[in-house]
ZALUM-413484 format. One record per residue (C-alpha): x negated, y, z negated; residue number from 1; residue in three letters. Coordinates in steps of 0.25 Angstrom, whole numbers. Layout:
BEGIN
DRENLO, X, Y, Z, NUM, ALA;
...
end
This chain:
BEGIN
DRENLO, 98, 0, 63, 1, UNK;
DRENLO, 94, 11, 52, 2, UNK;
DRENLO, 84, 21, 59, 3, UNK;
DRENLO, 71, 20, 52, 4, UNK;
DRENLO, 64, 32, 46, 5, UNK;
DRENLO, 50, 36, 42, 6, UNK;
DRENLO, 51, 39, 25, 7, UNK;
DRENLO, 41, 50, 21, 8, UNK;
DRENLO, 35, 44, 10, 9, UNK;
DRENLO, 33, 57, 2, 10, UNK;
DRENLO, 50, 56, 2, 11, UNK;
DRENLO, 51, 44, -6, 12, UNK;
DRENLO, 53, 40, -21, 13, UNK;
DRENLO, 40, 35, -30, 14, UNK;
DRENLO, 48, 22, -30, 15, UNK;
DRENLO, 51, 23, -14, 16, UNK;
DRENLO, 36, 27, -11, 17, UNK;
DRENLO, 30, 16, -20, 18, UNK;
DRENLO, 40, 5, -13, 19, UNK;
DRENLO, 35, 12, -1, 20, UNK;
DRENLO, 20, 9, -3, 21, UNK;
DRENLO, 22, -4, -7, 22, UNK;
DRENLO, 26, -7, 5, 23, UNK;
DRENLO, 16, -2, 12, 24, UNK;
DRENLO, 7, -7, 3, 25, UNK;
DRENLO, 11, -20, 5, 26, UNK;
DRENLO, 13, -20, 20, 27, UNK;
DRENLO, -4, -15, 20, 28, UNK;
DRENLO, -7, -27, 11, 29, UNK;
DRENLO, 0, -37, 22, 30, UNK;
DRENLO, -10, -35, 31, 31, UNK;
DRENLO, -20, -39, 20, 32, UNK;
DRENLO, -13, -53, 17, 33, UNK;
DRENLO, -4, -49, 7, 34, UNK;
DRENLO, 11, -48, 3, 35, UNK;
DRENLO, 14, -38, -9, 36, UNK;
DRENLO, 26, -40, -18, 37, UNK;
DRENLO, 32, -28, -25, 38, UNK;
DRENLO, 35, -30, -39, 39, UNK;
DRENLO, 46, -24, -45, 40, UNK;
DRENLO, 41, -20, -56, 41, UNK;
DRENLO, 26, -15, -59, 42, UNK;
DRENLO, 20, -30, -65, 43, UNK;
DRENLO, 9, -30, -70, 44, UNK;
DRENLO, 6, -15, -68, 45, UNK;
DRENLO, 6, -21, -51, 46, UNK;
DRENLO, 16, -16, -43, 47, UNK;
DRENLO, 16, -26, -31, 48, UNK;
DRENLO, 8, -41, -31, 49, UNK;
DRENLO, -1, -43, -18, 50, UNK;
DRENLO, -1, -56, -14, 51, UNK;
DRENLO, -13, -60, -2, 52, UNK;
DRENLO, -10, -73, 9, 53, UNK;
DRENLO, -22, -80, 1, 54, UNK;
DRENLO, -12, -83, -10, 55, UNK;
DRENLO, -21, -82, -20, 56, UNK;
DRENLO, -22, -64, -20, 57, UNK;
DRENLO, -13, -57, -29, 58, UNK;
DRENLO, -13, -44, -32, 59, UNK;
DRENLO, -6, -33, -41, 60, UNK;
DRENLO, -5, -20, -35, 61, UNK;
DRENLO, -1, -7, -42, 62, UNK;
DRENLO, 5, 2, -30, 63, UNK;
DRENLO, 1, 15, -31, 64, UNK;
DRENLO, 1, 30, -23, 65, UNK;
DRENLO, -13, 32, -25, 66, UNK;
DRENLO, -26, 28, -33, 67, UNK;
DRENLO, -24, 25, -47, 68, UNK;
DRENLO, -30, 20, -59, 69, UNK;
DRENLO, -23, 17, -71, 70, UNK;
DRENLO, -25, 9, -85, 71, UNK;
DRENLO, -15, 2, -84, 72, UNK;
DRENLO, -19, -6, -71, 73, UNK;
DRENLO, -32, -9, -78, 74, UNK;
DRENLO, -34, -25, -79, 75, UNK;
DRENLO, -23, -28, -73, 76, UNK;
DRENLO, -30, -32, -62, 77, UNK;
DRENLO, -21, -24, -52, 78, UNK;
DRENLO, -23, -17, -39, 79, UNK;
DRENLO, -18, -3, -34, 80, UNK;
DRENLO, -14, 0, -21, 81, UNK;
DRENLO, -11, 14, -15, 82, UNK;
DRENLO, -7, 18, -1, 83, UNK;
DRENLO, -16, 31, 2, 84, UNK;
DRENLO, -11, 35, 18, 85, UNK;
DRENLO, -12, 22, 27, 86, UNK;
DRENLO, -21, 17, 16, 87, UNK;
DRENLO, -19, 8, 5, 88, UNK;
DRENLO, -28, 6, -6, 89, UNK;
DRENLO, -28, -8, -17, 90, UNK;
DRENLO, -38, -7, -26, 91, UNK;
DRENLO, -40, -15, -39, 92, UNK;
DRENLO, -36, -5, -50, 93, UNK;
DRENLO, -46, -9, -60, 94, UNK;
DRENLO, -58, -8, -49, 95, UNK;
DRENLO, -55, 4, -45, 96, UNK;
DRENLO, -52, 12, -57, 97, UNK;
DRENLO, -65, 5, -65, 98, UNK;
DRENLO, -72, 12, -55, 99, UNK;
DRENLO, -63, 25, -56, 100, UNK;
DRENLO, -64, 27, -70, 101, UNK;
DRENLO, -80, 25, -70, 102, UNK;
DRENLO, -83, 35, -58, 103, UNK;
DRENLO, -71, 46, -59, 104, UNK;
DRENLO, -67, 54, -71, 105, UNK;
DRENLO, -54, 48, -72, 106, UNK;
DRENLO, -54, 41, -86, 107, UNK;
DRENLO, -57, 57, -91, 108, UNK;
DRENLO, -43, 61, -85, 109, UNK;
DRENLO, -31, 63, -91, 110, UNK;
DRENLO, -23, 54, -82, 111, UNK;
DRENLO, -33, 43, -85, 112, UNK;
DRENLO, -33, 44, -99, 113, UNK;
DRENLO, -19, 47, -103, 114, UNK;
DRENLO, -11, 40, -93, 115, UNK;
DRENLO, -22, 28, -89, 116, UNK;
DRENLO, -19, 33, -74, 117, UNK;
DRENLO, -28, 40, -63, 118, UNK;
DRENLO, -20, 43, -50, 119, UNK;
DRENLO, -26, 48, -35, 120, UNK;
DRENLO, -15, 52, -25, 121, UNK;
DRENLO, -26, 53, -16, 122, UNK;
DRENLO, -38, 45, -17, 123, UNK;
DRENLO, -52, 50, -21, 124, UNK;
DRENLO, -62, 49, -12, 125, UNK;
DRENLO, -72, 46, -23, 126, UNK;
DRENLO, -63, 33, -25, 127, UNK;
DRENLO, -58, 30, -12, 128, UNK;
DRENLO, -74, 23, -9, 129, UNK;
DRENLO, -71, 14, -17, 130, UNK;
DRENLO, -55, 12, -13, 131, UNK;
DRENLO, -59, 9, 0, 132, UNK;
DRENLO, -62, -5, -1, 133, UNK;
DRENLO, -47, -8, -6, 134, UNK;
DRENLO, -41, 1, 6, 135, UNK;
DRENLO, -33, -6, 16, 136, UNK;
DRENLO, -24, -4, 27, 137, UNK;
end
């Protein structure tokens, strides 16, 4: 047998770390009833479907590295979930960043008007109230 050996995740690829997250993702999300399948490509703007024991639960999930808000997840009734520490955090975008864009500046920004994109690596506390409620693990 192959010896195992811990990775440093700050080592790996954007493609390995976001293959890597995904499973961690959805090995959390087990433990809340549901399986995750990983799609292959980005459908629906949702990088892996969520699917809950009650049968009836299905969600799309974006899988992010932190926070984010963007245009073009608005109405597409999506979720985004990023792994901060031994936390995990899925939020429904469009909730989340109606309430961004009412009580932060972020709609004044660069980013947010010329690329339709608002990024945290780490998250605010100012929002992280509000993230709470859809923290897990």
């Amino acid at each position: 047998m192959t010896k195992l050996e811990k990775i440093s995740y700050n080592k790996l690829s954007t493609k390995q770390k976001e293959n890597y997250n995904f499973q961690k993702v959805a090995s959390a999300l087990a433990d809340y009833g549901y399986q995750c399948i990983k799609l292959s490509d980005d459908w629906q703007t949702a990088d892996f479907i969520a699917q809950h024991i009650d049968g009836k639960t299905f969600i799309k999930v974006q899988l992010k590295a932190g926070l984010t808000i963007s245009k073009k997840y608005l109405g597409k009734n999506l979720y985004v979930c990023y792994r901060s520490g031994d936390k995990f955090f899925l939020y429904p975008h469009d909730e989340i960043a109606e309430h961004i864009l009412e009580n932060l500046n972020v709609k004044n920004t660069r980013s947010w008007k010329e690329h339709g994109l608002y990024y945290w690596p780490q998250t605010p506390k100012s929002i992280l109230t509000i993230l709470n409620k859809y923290r897990f693990k």
